[in-house]
PDB file of N, H, CA, C and O in Angstrom:
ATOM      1  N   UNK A   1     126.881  87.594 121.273  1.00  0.00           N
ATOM      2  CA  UNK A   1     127.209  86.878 120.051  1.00  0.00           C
ATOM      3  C   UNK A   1     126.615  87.632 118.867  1.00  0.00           C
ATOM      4  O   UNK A   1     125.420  87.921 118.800  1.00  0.00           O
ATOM      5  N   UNK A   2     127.409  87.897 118.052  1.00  0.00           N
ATOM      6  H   UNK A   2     128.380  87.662 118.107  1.00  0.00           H
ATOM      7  CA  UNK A   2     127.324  88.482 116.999  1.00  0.00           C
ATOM      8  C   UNK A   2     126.496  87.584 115.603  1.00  0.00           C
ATOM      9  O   UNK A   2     126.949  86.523 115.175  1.00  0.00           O
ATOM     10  N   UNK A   3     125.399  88.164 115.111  1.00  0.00           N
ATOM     11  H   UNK A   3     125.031  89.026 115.458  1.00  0.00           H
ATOM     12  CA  UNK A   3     124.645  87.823 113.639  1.00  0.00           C
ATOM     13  C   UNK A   3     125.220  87.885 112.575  1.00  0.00           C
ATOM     14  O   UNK A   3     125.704  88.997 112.362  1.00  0.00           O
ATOM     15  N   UNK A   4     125.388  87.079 111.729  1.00  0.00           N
ATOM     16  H   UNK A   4     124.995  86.177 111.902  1.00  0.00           H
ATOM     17  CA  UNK A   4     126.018  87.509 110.466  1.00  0.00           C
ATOM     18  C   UNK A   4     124.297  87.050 109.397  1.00  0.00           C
ATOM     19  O   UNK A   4     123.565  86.074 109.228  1.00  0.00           O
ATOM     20  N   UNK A   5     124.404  88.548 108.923  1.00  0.00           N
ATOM     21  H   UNK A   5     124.999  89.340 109.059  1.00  0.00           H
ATOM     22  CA  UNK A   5     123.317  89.049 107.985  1.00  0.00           C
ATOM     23  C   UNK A   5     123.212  87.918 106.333  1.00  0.00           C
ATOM     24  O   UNK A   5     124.069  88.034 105.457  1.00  0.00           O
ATOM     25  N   UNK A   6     122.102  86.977 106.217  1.00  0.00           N
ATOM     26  H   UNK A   6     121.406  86.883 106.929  1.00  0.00           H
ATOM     27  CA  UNK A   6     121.979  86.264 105.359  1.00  0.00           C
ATOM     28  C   UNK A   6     121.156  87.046 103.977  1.00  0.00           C
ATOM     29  O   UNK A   6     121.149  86.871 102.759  1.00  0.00           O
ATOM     30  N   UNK A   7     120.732  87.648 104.594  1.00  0.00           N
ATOM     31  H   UNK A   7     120.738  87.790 105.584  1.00  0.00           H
ATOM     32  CA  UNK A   7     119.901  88.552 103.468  1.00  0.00           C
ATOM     33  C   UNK A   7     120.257  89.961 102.980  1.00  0.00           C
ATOM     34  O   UNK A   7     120.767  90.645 103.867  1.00  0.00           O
ATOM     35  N   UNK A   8     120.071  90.773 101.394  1.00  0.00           N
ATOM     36  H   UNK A   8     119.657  90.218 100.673  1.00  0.00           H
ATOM     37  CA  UNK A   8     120.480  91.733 101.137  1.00  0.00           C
ATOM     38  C   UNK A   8     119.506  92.919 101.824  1.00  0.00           C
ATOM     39  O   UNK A   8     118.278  92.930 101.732  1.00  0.00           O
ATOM     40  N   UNK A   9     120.164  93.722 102.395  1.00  0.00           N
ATOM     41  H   UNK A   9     121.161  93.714 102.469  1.00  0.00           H
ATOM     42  CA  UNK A   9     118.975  94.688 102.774  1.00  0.00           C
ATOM     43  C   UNK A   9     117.938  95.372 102.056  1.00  0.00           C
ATOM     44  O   UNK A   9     118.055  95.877 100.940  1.00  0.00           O
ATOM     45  N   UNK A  10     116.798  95.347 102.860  1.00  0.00           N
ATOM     46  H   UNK A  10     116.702  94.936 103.766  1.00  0.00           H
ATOM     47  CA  UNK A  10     115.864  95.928 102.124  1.00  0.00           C
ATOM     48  C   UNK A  10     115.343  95.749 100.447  1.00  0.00           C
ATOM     49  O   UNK A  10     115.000  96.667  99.702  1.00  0.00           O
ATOM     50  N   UNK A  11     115.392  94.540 100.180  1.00  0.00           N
ATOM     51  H   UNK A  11     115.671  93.794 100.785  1.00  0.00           H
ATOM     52  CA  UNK A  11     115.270  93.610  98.920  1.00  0.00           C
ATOM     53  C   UNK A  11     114.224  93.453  98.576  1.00  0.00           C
ATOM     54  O   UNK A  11     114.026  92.979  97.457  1.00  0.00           O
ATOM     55  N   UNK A  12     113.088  93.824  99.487  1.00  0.00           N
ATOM     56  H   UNK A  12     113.249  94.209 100.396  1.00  0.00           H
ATOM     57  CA  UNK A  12     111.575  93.176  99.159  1.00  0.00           C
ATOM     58  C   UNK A  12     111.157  94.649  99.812  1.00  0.00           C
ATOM     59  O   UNK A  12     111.915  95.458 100.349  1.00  0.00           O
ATOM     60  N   UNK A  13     109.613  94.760  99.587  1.00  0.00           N
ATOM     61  H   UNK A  13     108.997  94.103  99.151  1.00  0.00           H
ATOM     62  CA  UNK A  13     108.899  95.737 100.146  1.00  0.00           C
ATOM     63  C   UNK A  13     107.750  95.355 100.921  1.00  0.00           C
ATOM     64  O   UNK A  13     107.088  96.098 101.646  1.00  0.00           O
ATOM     65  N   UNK A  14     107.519  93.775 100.642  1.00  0.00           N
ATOM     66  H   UNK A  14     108.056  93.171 100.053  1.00  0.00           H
ATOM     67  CA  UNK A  14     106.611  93.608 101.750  1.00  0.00           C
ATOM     68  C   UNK A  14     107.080  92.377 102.668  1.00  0.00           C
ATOM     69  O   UNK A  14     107.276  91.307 102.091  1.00  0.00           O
ATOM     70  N   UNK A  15     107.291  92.456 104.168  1.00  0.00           N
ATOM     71  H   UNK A  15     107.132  93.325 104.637  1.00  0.00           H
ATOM     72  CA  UNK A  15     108.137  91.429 105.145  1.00  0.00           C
ATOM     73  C   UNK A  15     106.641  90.893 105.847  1.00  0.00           C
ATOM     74  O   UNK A  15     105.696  91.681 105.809  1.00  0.00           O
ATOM     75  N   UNK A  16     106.480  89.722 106.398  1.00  0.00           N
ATOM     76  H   UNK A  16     107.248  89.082 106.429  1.00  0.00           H
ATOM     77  CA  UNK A  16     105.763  88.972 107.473  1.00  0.00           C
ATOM     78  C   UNK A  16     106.616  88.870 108.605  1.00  0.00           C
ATOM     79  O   UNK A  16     107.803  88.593 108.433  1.00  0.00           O
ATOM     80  N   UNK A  17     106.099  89.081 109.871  1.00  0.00           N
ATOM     81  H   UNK A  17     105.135  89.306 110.010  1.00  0.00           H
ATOM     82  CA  UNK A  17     107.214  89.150 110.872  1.00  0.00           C
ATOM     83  C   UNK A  17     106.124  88.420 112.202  1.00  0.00           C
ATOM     84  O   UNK A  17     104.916  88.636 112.101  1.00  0.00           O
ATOM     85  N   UNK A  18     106.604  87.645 113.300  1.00  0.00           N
ATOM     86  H   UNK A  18     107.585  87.469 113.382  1.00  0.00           H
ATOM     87  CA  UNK A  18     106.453  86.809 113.996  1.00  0.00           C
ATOM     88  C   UNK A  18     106.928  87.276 115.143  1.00  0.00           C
ATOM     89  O   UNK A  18     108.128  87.540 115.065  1.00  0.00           O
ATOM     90  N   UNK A  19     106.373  87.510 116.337  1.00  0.00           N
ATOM     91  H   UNK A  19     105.398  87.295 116.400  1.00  0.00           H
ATOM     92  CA  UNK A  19     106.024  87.977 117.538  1.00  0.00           C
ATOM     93  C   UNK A  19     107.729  87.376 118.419  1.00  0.00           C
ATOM     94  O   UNK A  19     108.532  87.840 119.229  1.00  0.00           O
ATOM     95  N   UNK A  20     107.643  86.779 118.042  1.00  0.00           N
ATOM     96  H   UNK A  20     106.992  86.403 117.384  1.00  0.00           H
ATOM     97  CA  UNK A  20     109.207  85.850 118.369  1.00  0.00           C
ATOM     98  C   UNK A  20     110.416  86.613 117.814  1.00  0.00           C
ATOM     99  O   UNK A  20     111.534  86.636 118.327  1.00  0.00           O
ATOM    100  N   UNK A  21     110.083  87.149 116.846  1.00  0.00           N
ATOM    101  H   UNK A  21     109.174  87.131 116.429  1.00  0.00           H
ATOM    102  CA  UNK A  21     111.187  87.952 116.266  1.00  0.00           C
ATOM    103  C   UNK A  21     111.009  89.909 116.394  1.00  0.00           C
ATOM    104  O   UNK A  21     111.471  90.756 115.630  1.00  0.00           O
ATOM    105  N   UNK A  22     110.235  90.082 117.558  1.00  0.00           N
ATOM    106  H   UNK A  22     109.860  89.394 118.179  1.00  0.00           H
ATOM    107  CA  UNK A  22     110.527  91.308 118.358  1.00  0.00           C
ATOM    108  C   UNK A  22     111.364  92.002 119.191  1.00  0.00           C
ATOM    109  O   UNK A  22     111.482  91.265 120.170  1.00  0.00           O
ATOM    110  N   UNK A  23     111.864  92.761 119.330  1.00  0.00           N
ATOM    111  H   UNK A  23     111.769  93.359 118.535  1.00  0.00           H
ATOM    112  CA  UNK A  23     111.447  94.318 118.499  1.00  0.00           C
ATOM    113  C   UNK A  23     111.925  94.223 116.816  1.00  0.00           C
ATOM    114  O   UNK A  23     112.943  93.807 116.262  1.00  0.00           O
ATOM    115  N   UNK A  24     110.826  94.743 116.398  1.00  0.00           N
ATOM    116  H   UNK A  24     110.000  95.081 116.848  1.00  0.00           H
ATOM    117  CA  UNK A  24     111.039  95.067 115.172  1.00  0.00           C
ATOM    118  C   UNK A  24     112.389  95.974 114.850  1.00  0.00           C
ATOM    119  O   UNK A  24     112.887  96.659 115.743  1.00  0.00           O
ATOM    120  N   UNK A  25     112.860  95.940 113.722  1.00  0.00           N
ATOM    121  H   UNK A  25     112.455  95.383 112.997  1.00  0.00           H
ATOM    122  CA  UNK A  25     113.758  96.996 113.054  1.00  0.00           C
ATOM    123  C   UNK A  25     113.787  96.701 111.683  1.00  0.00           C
ATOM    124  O   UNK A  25     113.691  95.582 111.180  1.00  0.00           O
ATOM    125  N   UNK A  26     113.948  97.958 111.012  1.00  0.00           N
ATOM    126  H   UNK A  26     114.026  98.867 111.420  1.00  0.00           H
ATOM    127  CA  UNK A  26     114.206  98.058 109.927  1.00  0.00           C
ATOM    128  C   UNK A  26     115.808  98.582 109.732  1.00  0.00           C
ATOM    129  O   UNK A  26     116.253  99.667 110.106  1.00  0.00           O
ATOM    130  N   UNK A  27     116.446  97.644 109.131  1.00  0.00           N
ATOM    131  H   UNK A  27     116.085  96.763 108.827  1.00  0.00           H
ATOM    132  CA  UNK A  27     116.426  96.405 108.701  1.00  0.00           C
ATOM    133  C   UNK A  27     116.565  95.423 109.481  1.00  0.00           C
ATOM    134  O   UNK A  27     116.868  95.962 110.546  1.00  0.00           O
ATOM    135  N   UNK A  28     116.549  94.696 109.590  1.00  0.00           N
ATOM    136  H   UNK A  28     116.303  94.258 108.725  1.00  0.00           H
ATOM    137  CA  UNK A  28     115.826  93.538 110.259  1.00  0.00           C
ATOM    138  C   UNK A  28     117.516  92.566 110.585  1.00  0.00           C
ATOM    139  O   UNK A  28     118.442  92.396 109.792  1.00  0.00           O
ATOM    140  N   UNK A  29     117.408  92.167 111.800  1.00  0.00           N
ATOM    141  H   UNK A  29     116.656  92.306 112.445  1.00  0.00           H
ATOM    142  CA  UNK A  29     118.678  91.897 112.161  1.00  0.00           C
ATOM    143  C   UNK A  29     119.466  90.479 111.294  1.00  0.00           C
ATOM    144  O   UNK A  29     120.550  89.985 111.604  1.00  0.00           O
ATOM    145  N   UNK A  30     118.462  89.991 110.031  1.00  0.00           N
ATOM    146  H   UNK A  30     117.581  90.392 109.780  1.00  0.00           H
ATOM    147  CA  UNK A  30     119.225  88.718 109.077  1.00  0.00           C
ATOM    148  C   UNK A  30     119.551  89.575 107.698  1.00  0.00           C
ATOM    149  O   UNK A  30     119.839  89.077 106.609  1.00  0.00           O
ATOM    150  N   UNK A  31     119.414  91.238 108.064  1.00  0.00           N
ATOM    151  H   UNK A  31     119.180  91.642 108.949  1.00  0.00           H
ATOM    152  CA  UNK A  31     119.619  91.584 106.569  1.00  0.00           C
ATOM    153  C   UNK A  31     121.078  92.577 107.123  1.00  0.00           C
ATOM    154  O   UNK A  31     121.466  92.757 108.277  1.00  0.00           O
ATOM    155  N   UNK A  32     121.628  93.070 105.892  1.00  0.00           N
ATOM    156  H   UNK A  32     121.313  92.924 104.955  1.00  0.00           H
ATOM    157  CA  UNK A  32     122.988  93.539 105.850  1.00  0.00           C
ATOM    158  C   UNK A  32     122.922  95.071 106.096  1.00  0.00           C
ATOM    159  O   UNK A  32     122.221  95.854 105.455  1.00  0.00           O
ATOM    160  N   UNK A  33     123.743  95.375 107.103  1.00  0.00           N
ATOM    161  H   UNK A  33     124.312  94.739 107.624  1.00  0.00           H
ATOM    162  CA  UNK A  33     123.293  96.513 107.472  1.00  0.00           C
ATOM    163  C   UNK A  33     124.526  97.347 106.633  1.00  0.00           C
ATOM    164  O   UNK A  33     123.880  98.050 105.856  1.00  0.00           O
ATOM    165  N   UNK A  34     125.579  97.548 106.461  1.00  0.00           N
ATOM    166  H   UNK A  34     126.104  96.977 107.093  1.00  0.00           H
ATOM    167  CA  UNK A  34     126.408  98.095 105.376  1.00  0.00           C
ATOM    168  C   UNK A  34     125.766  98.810 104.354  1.00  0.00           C
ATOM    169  O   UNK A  34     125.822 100.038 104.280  1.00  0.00           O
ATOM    170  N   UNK A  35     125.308  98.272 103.756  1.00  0.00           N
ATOM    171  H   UNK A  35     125.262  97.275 103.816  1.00  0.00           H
ATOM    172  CA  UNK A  35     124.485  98.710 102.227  1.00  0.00           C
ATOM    173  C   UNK A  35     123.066  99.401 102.884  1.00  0.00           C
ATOM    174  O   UNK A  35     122.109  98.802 102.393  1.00  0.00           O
ATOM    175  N   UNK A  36     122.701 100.258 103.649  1.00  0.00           N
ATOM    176  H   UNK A  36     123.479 100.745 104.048  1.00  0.00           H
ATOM    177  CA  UNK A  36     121.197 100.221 103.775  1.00  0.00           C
ATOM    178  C   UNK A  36     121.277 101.711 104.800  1.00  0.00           C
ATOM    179  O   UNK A  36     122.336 102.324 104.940  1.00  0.00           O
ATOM    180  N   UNK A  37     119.995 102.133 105.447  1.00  0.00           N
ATOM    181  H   UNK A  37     119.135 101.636 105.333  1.00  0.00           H
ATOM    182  CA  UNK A  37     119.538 103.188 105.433  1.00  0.00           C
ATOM    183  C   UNK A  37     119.940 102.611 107.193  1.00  0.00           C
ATOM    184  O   UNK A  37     120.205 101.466 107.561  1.00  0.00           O
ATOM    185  N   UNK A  38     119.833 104.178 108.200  1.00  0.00           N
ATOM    186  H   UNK A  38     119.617 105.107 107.902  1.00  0.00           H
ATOM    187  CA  UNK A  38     120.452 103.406 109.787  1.00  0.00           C
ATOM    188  C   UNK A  38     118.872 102.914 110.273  1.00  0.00           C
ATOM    189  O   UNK A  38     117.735 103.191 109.892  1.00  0.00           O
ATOM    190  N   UNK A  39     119.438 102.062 111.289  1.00  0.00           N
ATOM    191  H   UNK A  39     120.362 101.837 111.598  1.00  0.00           H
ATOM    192  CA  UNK A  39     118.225 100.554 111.915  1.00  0.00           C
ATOM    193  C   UNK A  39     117.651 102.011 112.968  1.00  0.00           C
ATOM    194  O   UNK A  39     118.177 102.966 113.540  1.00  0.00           O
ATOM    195  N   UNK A  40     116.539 101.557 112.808  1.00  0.00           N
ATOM    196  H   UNK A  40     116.112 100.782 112.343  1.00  0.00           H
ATOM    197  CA  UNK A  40     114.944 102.365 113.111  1.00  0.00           C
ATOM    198  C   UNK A  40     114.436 101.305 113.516  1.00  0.00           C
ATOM    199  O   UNK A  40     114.806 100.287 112.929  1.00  0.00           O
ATOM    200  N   UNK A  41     113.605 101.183 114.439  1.00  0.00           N
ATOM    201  H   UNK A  41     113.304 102.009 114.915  1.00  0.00           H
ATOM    202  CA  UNK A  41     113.065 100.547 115.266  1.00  0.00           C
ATOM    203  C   UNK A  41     111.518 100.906 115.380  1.00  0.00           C
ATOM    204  O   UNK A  41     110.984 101.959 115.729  1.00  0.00           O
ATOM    205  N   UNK A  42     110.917  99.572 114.933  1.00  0.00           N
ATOM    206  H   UNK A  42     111.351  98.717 114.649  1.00  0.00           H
ATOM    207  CA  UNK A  42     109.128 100.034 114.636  1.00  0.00           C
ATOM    208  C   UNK A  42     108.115  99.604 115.454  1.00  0.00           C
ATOM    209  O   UNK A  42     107.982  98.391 115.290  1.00  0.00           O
ATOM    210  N   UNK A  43     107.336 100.037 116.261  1.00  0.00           N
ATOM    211  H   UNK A  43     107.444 101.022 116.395  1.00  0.00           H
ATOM    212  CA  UNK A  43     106.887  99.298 117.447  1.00  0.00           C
ATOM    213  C   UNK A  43     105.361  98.759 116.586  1.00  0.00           C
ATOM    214  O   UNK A  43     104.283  99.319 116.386  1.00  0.00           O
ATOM    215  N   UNK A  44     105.786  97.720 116.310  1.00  0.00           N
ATOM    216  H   UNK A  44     106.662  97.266 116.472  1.00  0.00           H
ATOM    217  CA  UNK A  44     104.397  97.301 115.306  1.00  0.00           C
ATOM    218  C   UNK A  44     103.241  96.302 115.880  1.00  0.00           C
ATOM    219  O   UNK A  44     102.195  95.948 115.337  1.00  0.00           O
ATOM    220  N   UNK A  45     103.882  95.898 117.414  1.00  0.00           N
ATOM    221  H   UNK A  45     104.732  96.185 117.856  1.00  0.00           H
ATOM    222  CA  UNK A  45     102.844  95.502 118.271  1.00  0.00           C
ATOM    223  C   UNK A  45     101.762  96.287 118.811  1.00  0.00           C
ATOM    224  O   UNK A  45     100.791  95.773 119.366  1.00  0.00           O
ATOM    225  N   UNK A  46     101.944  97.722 118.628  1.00  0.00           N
ATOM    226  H   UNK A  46     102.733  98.140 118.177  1.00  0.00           H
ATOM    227  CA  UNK A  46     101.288  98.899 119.272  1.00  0.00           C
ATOM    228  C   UNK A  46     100.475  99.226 118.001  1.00  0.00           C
ATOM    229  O   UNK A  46      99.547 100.021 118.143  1.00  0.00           O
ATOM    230  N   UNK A  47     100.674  98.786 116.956  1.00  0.00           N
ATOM    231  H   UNK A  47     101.428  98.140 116.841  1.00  0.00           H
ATOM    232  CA  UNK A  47      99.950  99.932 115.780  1.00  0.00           C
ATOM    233  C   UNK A  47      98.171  99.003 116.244  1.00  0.00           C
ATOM    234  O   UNK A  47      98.004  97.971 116.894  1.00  0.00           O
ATOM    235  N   UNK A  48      97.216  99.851 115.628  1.00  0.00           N
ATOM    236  H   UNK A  48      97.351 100.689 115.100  1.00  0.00           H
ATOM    237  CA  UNK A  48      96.048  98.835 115.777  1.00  0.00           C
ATOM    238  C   UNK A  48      95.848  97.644 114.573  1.00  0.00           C
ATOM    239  O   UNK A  48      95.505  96.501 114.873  1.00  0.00           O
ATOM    240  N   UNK A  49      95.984  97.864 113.845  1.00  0.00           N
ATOM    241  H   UNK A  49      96.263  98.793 113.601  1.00  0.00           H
ATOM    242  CA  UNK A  49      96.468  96.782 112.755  1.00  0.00           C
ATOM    243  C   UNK A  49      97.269  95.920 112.190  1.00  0.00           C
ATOM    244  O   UNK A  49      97.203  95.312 111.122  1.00  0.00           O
ATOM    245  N   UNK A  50      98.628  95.960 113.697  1.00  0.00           N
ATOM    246  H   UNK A  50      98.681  96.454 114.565  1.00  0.00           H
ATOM    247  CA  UNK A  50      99.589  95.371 113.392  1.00  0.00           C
ATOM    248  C   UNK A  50     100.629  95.405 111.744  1.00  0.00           C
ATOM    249  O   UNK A  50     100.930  94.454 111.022  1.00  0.00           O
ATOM    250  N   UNK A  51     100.859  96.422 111.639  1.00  0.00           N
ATOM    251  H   UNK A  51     100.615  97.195 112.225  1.00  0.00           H
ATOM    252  CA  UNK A  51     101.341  96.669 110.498  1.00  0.00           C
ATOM    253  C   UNK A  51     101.964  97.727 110.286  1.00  0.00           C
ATOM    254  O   UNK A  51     101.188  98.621 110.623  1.00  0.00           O
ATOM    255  N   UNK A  52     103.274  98.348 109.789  1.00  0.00           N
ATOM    256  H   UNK A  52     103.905  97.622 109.515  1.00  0.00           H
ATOM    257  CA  UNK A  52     103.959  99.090 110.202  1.00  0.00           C
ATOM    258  C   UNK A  52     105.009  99.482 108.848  1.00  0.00           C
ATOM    259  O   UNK A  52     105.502  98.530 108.242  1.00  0.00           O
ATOM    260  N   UNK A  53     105.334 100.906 108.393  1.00  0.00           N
ATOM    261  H   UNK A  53     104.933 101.679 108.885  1.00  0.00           H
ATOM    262  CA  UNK A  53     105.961 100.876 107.097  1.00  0.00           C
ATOM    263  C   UNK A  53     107.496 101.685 107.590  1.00  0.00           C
ATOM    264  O   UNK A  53     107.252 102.752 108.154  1.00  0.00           O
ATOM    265  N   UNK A  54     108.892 101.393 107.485  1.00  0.00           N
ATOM    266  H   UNK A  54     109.090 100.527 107.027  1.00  0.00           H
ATOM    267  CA  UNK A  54     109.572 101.760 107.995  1.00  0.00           C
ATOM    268  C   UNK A  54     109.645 103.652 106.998  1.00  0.00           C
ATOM    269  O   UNK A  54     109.115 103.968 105.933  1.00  0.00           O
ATOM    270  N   UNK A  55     110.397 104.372 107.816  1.00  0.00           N
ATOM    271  H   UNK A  55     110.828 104.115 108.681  1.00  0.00           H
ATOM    272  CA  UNK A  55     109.872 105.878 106.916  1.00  0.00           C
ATOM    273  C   UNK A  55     111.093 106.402 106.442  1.00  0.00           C
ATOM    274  O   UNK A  55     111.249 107.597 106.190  1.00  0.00           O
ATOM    275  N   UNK A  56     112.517 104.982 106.236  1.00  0.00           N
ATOM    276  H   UNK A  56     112.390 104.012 106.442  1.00  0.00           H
ATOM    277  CA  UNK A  56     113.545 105.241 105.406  1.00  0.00           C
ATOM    278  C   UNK A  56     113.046 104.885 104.477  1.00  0.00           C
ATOM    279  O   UNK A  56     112.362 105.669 103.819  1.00  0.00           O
ATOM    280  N   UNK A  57     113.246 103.316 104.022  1.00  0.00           N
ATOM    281  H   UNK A  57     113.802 102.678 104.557  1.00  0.00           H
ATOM    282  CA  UNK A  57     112.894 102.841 102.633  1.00  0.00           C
ATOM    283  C   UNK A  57     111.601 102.848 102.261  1.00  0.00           C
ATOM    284  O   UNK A  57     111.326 103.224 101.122  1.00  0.00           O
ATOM    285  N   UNK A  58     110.492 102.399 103.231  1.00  0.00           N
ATOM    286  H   UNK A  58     110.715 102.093 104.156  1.00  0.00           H
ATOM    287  CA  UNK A  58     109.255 102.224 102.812  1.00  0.00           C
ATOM    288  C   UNK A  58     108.465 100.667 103.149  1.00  0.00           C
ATOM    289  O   UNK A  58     107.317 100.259 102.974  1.00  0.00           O
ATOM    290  N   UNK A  59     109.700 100.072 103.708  1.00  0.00           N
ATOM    291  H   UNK A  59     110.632 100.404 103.850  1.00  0.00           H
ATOM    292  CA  UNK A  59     109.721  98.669 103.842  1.00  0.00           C
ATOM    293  C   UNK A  59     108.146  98.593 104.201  1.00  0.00           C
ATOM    294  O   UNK A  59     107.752  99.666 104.660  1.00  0.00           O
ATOM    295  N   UNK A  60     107.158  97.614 104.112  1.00  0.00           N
ATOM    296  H   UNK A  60     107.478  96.743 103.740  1.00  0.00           H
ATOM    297  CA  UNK A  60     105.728  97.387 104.904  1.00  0.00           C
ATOM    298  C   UNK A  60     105.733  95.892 105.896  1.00  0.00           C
ATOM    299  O   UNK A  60     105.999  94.847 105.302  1.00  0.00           O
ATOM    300  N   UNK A  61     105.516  95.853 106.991  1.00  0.00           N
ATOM    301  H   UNK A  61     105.301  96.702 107.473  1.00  0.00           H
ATOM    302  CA  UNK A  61     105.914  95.355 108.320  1.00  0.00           C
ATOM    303  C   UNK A  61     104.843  94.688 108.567  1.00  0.00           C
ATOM    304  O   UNK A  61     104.047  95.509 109.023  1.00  0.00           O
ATOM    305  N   UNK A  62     104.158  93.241 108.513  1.00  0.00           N
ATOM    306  H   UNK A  62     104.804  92.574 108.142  1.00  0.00           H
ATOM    307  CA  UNK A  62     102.731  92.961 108.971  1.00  0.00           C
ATOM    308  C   UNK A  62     103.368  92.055 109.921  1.00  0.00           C
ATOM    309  O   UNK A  62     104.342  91.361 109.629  1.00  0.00           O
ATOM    310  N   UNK A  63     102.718  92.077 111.230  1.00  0.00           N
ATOM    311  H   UNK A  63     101.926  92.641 111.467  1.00  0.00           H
ATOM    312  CA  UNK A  63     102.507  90.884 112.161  1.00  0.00           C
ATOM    313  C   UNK A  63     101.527  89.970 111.940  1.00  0.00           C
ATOM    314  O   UNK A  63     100.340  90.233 111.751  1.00  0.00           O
ATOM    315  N   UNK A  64     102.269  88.381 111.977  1.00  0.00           N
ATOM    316  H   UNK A  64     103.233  88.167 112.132  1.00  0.00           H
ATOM    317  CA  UNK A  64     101.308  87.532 111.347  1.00  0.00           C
ATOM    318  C   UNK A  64     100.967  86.471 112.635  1.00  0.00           C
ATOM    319  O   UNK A  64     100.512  85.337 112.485  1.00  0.00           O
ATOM    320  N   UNK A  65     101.260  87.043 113.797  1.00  0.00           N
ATOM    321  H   UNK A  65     101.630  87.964 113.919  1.00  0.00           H
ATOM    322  CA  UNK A  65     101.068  86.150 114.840  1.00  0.00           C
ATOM    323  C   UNK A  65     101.559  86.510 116.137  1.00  0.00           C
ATOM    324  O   UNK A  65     101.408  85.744 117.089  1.00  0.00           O
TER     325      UNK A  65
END
């Protein structure tokens, strides 16, 4: 089943992201992938700080749980 993207891509520079909503990607599967840079995939459970900056746009990635 297919997502239809509620959000403009890459609109903000800083995202909160929730363990539930893993694997990460930039852009993030509620944003529009048309308009935007190709989906990169950030393993931000692995970083030691949980936090992760995608190295198209710049997006910054924190796990908040």
């Amino acid at each position: 089943m297919s997502q239809t993207a509620t959000a403009p891509a890459n609109a903000q520079k800083q995202y909160t992201v929730k363990r539930s909503e893993l694997p990460l990607s930039c852009p993030t599967a509620e944003m529009a992938l048309w308009n935007s840079h190709p989906r990169v995939y950030l393993p931000i459970e692995k970083e030691a700080n949980h936090e992760a900056d995608c190295p198209y746009c710049g997006a910054h990635f924190v796990l908040v749980d």
